[in-house]
SEGUVEX-163575 format. One record per residue (C-alpha): y, z, x; residue number from 1; residue in one letter. Coordinates in steps of 0.1 Angstrom, whole numbers. Layout:
BEGIN
    py    pz    px lotor kolpa
     Y     Z     X   NUM     a
...
//
This chain:
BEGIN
    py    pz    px lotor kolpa
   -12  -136   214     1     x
    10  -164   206     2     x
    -1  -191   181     3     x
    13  -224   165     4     x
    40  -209   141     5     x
    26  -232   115     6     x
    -7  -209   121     7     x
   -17  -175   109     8     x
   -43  -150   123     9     x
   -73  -146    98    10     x
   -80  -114   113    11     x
  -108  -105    82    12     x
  -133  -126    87    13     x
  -159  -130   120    14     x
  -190  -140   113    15     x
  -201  -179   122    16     x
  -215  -182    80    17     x
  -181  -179    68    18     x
  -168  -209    85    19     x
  -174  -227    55    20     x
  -151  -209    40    21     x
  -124  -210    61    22     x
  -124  -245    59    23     x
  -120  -246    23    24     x
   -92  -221    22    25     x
   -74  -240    47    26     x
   -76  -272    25    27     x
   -67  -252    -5    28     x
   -38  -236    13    29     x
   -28  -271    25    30     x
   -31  -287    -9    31     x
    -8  -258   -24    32     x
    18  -252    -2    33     x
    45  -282   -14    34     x
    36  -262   -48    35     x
    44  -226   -33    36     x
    67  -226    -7    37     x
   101  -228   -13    38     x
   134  -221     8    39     x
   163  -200   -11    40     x
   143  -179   -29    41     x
   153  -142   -30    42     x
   130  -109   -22    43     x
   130   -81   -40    44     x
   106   -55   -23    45     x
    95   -22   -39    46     x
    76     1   -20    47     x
    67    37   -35    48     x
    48    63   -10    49     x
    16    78   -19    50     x
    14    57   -48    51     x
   -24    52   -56    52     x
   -39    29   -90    53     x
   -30    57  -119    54     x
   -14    28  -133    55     x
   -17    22  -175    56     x
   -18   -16  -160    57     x
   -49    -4  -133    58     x
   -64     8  -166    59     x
   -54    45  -163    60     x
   -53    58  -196    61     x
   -34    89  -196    62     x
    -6    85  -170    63     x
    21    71  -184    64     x
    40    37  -163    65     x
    56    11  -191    66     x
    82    -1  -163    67     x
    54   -12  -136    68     x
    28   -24  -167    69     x
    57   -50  -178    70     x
    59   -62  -142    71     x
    26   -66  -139    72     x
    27   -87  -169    73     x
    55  -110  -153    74     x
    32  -113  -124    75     x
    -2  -114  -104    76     x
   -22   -80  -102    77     x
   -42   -78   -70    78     x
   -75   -52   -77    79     x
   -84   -52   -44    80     x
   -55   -45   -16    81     x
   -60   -24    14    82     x
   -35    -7    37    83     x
   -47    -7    74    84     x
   -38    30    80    85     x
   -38    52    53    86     x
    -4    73    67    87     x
    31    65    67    88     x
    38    56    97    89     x
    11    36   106    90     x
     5    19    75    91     x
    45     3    72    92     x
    50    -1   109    93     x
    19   -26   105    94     x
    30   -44    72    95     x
    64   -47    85    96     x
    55   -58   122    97     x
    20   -83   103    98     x
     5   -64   135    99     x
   -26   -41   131   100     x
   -25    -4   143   101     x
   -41    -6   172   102     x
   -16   -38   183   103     x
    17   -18   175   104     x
    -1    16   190   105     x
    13    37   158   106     x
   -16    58   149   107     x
     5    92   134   108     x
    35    98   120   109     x
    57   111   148   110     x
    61    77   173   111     x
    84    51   170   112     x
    74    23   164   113     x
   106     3   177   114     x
   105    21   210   115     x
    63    13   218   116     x
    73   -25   198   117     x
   110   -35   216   118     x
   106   -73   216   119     x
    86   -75   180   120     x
   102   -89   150   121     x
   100   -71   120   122     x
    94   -88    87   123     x
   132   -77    76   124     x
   147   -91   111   125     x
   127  -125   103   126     x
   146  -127    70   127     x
   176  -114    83   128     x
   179  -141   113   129     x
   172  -168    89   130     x
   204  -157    68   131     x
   192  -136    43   132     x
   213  -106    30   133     x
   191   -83    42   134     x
   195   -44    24   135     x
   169   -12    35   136     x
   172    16     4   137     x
   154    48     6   138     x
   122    48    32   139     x
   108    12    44   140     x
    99    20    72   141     x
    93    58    82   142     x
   122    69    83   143     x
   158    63    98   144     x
   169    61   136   145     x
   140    55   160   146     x
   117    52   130   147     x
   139    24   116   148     x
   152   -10   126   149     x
   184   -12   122   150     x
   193   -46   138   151     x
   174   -61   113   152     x
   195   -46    80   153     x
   229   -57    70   154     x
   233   -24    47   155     x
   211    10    50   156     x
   214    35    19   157     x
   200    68    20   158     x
   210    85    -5   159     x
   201   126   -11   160     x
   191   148   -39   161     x
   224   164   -60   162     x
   221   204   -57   163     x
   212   202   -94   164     x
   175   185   -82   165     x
   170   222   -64   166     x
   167   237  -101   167     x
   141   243  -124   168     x
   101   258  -125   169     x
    84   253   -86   170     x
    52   273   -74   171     x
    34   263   -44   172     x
     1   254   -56   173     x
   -23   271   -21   174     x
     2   305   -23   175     x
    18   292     5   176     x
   -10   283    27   177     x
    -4   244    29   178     x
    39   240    31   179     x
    42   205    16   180     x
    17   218   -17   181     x
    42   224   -40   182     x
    60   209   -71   183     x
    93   212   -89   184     x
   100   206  -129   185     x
   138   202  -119   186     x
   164   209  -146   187     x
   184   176  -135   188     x
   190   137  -149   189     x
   172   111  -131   190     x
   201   100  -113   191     x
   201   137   -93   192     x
   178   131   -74   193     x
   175   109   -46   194     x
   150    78   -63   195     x
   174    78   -94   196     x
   202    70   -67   197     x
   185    43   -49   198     x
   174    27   -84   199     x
   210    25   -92   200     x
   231    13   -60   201     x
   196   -12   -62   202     x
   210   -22  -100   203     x
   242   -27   -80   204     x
   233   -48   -52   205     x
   212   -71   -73   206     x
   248   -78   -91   207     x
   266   -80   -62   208     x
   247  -107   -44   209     x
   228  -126   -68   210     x
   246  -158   -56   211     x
   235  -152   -21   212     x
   198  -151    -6   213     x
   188  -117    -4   214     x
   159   -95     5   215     x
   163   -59    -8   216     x
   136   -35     0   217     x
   137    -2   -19   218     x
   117    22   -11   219     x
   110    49   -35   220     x
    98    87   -21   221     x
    77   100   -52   222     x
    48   106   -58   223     x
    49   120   -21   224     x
    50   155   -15   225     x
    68   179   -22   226     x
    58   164   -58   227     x
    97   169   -75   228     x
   113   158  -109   229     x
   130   165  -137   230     x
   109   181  -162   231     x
   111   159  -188   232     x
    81   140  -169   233     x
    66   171  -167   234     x
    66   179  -202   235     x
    48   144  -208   236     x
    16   158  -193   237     x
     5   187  -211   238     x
   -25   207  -187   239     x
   -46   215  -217   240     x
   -52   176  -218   241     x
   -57   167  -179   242     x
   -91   167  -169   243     x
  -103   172  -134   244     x
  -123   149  -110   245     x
  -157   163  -110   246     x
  -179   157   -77   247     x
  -217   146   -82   248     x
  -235   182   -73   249     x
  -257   164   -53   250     x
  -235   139   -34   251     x
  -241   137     6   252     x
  -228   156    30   253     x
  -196   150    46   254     x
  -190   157    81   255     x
  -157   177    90   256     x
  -144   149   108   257     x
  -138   132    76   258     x
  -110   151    64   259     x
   -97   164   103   260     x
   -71   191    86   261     x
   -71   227    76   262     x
   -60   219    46   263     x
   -98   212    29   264     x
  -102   249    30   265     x
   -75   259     9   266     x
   -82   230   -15   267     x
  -117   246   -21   268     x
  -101   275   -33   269     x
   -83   252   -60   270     x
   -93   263   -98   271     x
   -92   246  -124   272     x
   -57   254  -128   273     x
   -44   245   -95   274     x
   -64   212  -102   275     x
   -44   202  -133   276     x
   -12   214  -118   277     x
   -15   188   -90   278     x
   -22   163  -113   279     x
     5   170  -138   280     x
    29   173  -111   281     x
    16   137   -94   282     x
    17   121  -126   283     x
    50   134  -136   284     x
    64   118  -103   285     x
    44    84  -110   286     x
    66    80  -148   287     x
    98    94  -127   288     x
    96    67  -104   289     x
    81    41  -131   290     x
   118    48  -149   291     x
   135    42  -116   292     x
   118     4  -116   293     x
   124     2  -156   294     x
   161     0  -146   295     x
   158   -27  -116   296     x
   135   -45  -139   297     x
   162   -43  -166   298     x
   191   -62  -143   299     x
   167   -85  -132   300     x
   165   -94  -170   301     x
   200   -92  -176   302     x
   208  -113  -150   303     x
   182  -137  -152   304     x
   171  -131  -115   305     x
   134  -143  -120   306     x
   138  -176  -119   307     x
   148  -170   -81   308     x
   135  -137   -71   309     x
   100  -132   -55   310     x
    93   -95   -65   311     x
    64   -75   -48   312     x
    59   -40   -55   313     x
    34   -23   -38   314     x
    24    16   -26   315     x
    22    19    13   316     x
   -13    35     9   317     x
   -35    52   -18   318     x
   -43    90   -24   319     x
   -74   110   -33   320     x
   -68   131   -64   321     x
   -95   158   -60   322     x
  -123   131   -52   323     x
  -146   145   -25   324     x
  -123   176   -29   325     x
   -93   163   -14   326     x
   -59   163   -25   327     x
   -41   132    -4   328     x
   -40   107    18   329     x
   -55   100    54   330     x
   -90    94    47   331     x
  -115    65    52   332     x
  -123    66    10   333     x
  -116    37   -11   334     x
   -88    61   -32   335     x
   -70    67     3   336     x
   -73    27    16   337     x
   -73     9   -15   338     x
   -32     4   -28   339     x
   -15    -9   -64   340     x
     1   -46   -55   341     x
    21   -64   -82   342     x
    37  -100   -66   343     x
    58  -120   -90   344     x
    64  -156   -75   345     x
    91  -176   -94   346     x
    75  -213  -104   347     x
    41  -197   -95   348     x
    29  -169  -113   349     x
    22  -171  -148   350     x
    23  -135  -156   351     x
    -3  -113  -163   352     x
   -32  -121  -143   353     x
   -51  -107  -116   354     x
   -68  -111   -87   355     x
  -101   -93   -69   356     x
   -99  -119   -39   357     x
   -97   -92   -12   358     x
   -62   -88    11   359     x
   -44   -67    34   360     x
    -6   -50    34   361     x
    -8   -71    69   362     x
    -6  -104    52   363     x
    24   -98    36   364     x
    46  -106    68   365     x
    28  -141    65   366     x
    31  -143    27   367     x
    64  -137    22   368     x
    72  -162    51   369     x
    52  -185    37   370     x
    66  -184     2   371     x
    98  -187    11   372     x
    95  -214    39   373     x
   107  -192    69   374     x
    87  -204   102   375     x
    77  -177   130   376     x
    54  -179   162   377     x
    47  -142   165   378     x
    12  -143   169   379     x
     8  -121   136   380     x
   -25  -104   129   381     x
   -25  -110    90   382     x
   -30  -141    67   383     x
    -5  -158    42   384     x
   -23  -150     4   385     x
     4  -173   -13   386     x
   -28  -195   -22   387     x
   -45  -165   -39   388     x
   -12  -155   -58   389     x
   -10  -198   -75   390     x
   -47  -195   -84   391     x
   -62  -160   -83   392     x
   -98  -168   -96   393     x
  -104  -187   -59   394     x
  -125  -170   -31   395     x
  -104  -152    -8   396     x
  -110  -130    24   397     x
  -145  -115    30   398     x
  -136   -81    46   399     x
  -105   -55    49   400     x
   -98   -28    78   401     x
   -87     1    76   402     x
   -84    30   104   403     x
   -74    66   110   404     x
   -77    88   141   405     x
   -88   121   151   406     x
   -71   135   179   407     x
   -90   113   206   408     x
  -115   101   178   409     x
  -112    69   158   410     x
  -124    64   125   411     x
  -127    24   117   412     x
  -139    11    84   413     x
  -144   -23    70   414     x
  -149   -30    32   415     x
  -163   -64    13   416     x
  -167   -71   -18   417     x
  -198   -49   -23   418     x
  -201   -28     2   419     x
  -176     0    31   420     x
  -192     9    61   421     x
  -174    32    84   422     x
  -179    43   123   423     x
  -166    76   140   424     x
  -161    73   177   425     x
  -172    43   197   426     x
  -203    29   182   427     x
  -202    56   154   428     x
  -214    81   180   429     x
  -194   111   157   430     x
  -211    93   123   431     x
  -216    66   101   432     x
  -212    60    67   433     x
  -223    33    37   434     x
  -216    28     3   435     x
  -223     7   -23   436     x
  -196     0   -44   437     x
  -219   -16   -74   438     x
  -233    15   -76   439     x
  -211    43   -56   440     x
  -172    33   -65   441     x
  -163    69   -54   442     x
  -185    66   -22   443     x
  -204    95   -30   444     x
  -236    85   -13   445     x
  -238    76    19   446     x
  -267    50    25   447     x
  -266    52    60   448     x
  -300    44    75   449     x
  -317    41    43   450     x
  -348    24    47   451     x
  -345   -16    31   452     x
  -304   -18    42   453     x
  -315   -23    78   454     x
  -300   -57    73   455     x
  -273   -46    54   456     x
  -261   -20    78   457     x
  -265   -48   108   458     x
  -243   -69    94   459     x
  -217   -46    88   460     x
  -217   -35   121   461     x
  -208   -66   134   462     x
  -183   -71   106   463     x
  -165   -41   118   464     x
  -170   -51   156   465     x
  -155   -86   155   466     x
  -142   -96   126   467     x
  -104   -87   129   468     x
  -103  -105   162   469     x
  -117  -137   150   470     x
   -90  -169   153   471     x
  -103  -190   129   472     x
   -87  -227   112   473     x
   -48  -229   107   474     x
   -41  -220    68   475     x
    -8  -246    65   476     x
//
């Protein structure tokens, strides 16, 4: 679909009651763009896989993240950002195309999504064609080659783990049984492994072209599996003092189609032990890659680079931690959808505030367009939040999407403020699921059918139905 360029796609809101609303985010948009947009301003992107909110600035109060906290001071803290596909693949090829999964046809990890998208323009290319030193560190988009876009880059770095990363304490946590389970307390300095490198050639860059407009995107691999680092991150999480998720005894049933993988049986043979381990080794990953930022972070100070540097950090999609019994990602749960999102806009952010207006990892195409002043008529399928970054106490968005897929089974599932209701197959002919998040922020207890949500469970429906395809007013 091809719009006005001046337009975006408000693809999370369809029902005819909001239309107030719409209006009154269009005049607010209107009314605060001289204020936001500007042209020359630089990007810095930082993207970190499998990150979910054990943040200290999320309110975590055991893992340990100084770096990301003193960003999030500098900046805007958004409580309630969604990924549209909690995977990889599917989750950056949207964010990096503003196109939704089922528009770019990525729905696993093993299709490219240049070669089903040839004509699209990637968020990267946009900034590239209009000048912009554009630089790809570590993973952006799933990987290199097909997975990548490398027209759109002026300089790729992947760098690789020093043989001295290969050292140290590992055990597989399932004895084997699930490959990728494993963790490593690696006798190695930071800059051994492969993060540590792409934090400092990122220190480098930011030197190197400060006087030129430039969007960097480094993506950091940790916490993903296999969950290495050196061990001094290890050693700041003792396991007599990490305490396990426990599960309500009497929580609902879930279907199998839920979690779609072998790998839920060998998890239920997790003991407490194996429990602690996975957190340990998470959390040592989370302060390994926190340090990585600290030293971005500290040549942005040194060089003064906020004054002209949008940052926005961000984790391609969240994680379950032992909630519901499962240990990662690629669920329809509010730990799996739900990502950390940090944006620092120079001459519009105050520093540390926060938002709960909902938004998408599919605006950010739009946003980071928008704040910098770049026009585009690619029909994109997200919405500019650069008014919810200059005053994050407004109304935002009513609903976010998120998706996954079975083999030939989709699961689709649309959250609000207060409530997630999720289908399986067409029309939810495989299940359904409800939760209320005033009462259920785990989604523990599924409400489906529950006599007095008739209403409730109606509306949602049609929320999930039609809301993403919903054109509604221009936001500029």
């Amino acid at each position: 679909m091809s719009i006005d360029r001046r337009s975006f796609l408000y693809a999370g809101i369809g029902t005819a009651v909001l239309a107030n609303s719409n209006r009154a985010l269009a005049a607010a948009s209107r009314k605060a763009q001289t204020r936001i947009v500007q042209n020359g301003r630089n990007v810095l992107m930082i993207c970190v896989e499998d990150l979910r909110d054990v943040l200290g600035c999320y309110g975590n109060p055991v893992v340990k993240t100084p770096n990301i906290d003193r960003l999030a001071a500098k900046g805007v803290r958004f409580e309630r950002a969604y990924c549209q596909f909690p995977v990889c693949n599917p989750s950056r090829s949207s964010f990096l195309t503003g196109l939704r999964p089922d528009t770019t046809g990525v729905l696993g990890n093993v299709v490219s999504m240049r070669e089903l998208n040839p004509d699209v323009k990637t968020l990267p290319g946009l900034f590239h064609d209009n000048g912009y030193h554009t630089v790809r560190l570590g993973k952006i988009f799933h990987g290199t080659g097909e997975h990548d876009d490398p027209a759109a880059w002026d300089q790729m770095f992947d760098p690789d783990d020093s043989p001295a990363a290969n050292t140290g304490e590992s055990r597989n946590m399932t004895g084997g049984a699930v490959k990728w389970c494993s963790w490593r307390a690696a006798q190695c300095g930071d800059s051994d492994m492969s993060d540590g490198k792409i934090a400092d050639i990122t220190v480098d860059l930011l030197g190197k072209h400060r006087s030129e407009p430039f969007f960097i995107a480094a993506g950091f691999h940790k916490p993903h599996d296999p969950f290495n680092a050196p061990k001094k991150y290890f050693d700041m999480y003792p396991l007599n003092e990490l305490v396990p998720v426990t599960d309500p005894s009497n929580k609902t049933a879930e279907p199998e189609i839920i979690f779609g993988s072998e790998w839920k049986k060998a998890f239920e043979k997790f003991t407490d032990h194996e429990r602690k381990e996975f957190m340990r080794s998470y959390y040592a990953c989370v302060s390994f890659t926190d340090a990585q930022i600290g030293k971005i972070l500290d040549r942005l100070d040194r060089d003064n680079l906020w004054d002209n540097t949008i940052v926005l950090f961000l984790g391609d999609h969240g994680y379950n931690l032992g909630e519901h019994g499962w240990w990662n990602k690629n669920v329809l749960y509010e730990h799996s959808a739900r990502v950390p999102m940090i944006a620092h806009v120079p001459g519009v952010t105050k520093g540390g505030g926060s938002t709960r207006g909902i938004v998408e990892l599919v605006d950010l195409y739009p946003t980071l367009a928008h704040l910098c002043g770049l026009e585009h008529d690619f029909g994109l399928e997200g919405i500019s939040f650069a008014p919810l970054i200059a005053e994050p106490a407004r109304e935002w968005k009513e609903a976010a999407f998120t998706q996954v897929q079975r083999g030939d089974t989709a699961g689709r599932s649309v959250r609000n403020k207060r409530w997630r209701y999720t289908e399986w197959g067409d029309d939810g002919r495989r299940g359904k699921e409800l939760y209320d998040h005033n009462n259920d922020p785990s989604e523990y207890f599924n409400l489906i059918d529950t006599p007095g949500l008739e209403d409730v469970q109606k509306s949602m429906k049609e929320l999930l139905k039609n809301g993403r395809n919903k054109l509604v007013e221009t936001m500029v």
